[in-house]
N, C-alpha and C positions, 0 to 999 in steps of 0.2 A: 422614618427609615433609618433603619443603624448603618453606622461606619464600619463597624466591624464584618469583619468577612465572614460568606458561608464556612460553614466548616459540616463537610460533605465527611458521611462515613465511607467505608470501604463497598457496600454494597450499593449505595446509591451512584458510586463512583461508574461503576460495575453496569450500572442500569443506564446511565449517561452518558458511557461511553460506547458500550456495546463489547466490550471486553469482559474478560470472567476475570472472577476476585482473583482466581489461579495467575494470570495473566499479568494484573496487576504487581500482585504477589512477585512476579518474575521479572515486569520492568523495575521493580525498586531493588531485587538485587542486582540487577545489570548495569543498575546506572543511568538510567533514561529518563532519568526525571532531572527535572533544573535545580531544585533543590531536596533536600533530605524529607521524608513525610515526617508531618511534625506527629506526635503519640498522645493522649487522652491518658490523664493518669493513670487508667486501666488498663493503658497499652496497646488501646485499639487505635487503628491509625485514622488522621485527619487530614482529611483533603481540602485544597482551595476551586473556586472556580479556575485560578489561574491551572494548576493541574488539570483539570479538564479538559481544557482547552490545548494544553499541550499535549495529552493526551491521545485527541482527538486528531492531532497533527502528526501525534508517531502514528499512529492508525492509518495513514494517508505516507505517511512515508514509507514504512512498510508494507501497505496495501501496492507501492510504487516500485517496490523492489528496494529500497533503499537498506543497505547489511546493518545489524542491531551497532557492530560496532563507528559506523557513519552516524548513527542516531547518539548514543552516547558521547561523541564527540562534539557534538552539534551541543547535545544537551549540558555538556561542561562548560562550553562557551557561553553559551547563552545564561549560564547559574553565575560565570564568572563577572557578566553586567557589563560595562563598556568596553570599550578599547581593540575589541576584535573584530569590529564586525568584517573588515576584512576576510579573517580567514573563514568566518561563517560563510559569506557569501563564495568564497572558492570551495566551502564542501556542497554548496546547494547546483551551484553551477554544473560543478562535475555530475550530480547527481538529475541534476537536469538533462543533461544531455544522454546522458544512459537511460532516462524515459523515452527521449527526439528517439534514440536509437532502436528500442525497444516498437515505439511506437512505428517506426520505419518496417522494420520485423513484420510486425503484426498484418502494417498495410499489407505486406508480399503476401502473403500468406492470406488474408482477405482475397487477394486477387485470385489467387489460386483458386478458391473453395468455388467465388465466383464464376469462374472459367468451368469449374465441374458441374454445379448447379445448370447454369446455359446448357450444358452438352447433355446432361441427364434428357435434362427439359426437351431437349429438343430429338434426343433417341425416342423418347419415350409419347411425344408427337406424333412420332412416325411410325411406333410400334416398331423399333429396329434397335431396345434397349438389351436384347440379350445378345447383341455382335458387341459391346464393348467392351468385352476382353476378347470372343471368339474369334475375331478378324486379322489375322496377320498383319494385313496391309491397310487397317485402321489408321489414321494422325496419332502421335500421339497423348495431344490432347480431348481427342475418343476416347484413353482409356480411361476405366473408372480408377 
């Protein structure tokens, strides 16, 4: 087994991440990478495992809502190597909780669909689904 590191083209990158080359392409001009991609004398770029795997984690922080410019901040510190982790951990924190918060969101809104589903379900029992909008004096959690 060698010590030296994969060294991942641009498309297999691509295929490992789940990202398009275009994409890729787009986090290394942004800045989202921990360090610079290193270049193949012919100029094609070269990936590490470790790039993958951070990769994999902007994919997860973006898939989280997290803004490109929180990820490239993240990804300076983290290129920068010791000494911060501090303020790392105050951008994940923050970013943390605007998940908690999102995820709060979502529950309401669960609840709602929930609440419409039951009341369908249960017009629709009784054959009495076409008064949920036609009834005045409906609840109105009756209506559709």
């Amino acid at each position: 087994m060698s010590d030296t590191p994969a060294e991942l083209s641009i498309g297999q990158v691509a295929e490992r991440t789940g990202l398009s080359v275009h994409t890729l392409r787009l986090y290394e001009r942004e800045g989202l990478l921990t360090t610079e991609v290193r270049r193949r004398t012919n100029g094609r770029r070269v990936y590490s495992e470790w790039d993958v795997q951070w990769l994999s984690n902007c994919t997860k922080f973006r898939a989280s809502g997290m803004p490109l410019a929180t990820i490239r901040r993240l990804a300076e510190l983290v290129g920068q190597g010791p000494g911060n982790e501090a303020e790392r951990l105050e951008l994940l924190r923050r970013h943390q909780q605007r998940v908690l918060d999102q995820i709060a969101e979502l529950h309401d809104c669960l609840d709602l669909i929930r609440n419409k589903v039951e009341v369908y379900e249960a017009h629709l029992s009784r054959g009495t689904a076409g008064n949920l909008w036609n009834t005045p004096s409906a609840a109105l959690g009756d209506r559709a």
